[in-house]
C-alpha atoms as one frame of an Amber mdcrd trajectory, in Angstrom:
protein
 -10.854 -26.908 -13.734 -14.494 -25.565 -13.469 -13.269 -24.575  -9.485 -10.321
 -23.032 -10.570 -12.109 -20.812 -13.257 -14.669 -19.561 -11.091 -12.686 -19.054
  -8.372 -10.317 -16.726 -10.328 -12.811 -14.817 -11.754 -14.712 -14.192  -8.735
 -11.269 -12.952  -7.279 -10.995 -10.783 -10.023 -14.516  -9.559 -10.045 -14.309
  -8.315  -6.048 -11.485  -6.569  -7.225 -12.856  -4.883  -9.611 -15.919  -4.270
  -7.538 -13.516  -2.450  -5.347 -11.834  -0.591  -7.889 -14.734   0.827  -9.141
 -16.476   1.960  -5.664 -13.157   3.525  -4.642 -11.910   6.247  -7.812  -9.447
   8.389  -7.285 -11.024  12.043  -7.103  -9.648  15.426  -8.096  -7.888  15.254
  -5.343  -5.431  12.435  -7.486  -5.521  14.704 -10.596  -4.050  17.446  -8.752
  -1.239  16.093  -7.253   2.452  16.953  -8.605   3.534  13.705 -10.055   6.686
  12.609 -11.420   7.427  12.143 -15.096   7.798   8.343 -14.604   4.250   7.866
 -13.355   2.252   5.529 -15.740  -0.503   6.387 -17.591  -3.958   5.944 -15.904
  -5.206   3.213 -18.051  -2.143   1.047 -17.068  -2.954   0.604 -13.375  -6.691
  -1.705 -14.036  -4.604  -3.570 -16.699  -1.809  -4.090 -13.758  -4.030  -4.588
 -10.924  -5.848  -7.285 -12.958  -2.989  -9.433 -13.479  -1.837  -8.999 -10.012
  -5.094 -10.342  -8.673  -5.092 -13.024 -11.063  -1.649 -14.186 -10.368  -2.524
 -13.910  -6.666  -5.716 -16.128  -7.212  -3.682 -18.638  -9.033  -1.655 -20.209
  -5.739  -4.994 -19.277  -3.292  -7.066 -21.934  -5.902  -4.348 -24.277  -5.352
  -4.164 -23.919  -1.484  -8.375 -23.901  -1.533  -8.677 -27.349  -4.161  -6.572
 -30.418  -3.310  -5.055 -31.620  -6.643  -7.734 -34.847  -5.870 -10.944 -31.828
  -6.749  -8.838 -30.289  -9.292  -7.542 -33.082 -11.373 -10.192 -36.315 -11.800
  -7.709 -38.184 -13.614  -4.901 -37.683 -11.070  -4.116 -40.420  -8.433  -5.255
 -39.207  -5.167  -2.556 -37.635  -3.042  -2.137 -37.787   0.520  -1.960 -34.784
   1.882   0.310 -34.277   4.918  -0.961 -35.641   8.230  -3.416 -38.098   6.669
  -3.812 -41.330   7.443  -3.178 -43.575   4.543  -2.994 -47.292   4.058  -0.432
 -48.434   1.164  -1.067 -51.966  -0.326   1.704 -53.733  -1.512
């Protein structure tokens, strides 16, 4: 769980590293935008939960359930060589 955490909020945090090196200028202010444009403080708010529902399926492809879960029965994952005991 640990994993998971940290790798979700260091997802988050290079995107807001990004977001903050790369503002829109004047340039954005002065453009002729339609009346259904959000307001400015929406688009962090949206952008974070985009990037942590994108993080969310790239922690589960990065962690087998085995690293994520101690208490979980090891799973073979496809292609593995396994021995079952009967």
């Amino acid at each position: 769980m640990f994993q998971l955490l940290v790798f979700v909020v260091g997802v988050v945090g290079i995107g807001w590293l990004i977001g903050a090196t790369n503002l829109p200028g004047a340039w954005y202010a002065g453009l002729a935008k339609p009346g259904f444009v959000p307001p400015n403080w929406a688009f962090p708010v949206a952008w974070t939960i985009l990037y942590i529902r994108g993080s969310l399926p790239a922690a589960g492809l990065s962690f087998p359930r085995s690293e994520r879960c101690s208490n979980s029965k090891r799973a073979a994952s496809p292609g593995s060589k396994t021995t079952r005991s009967t």
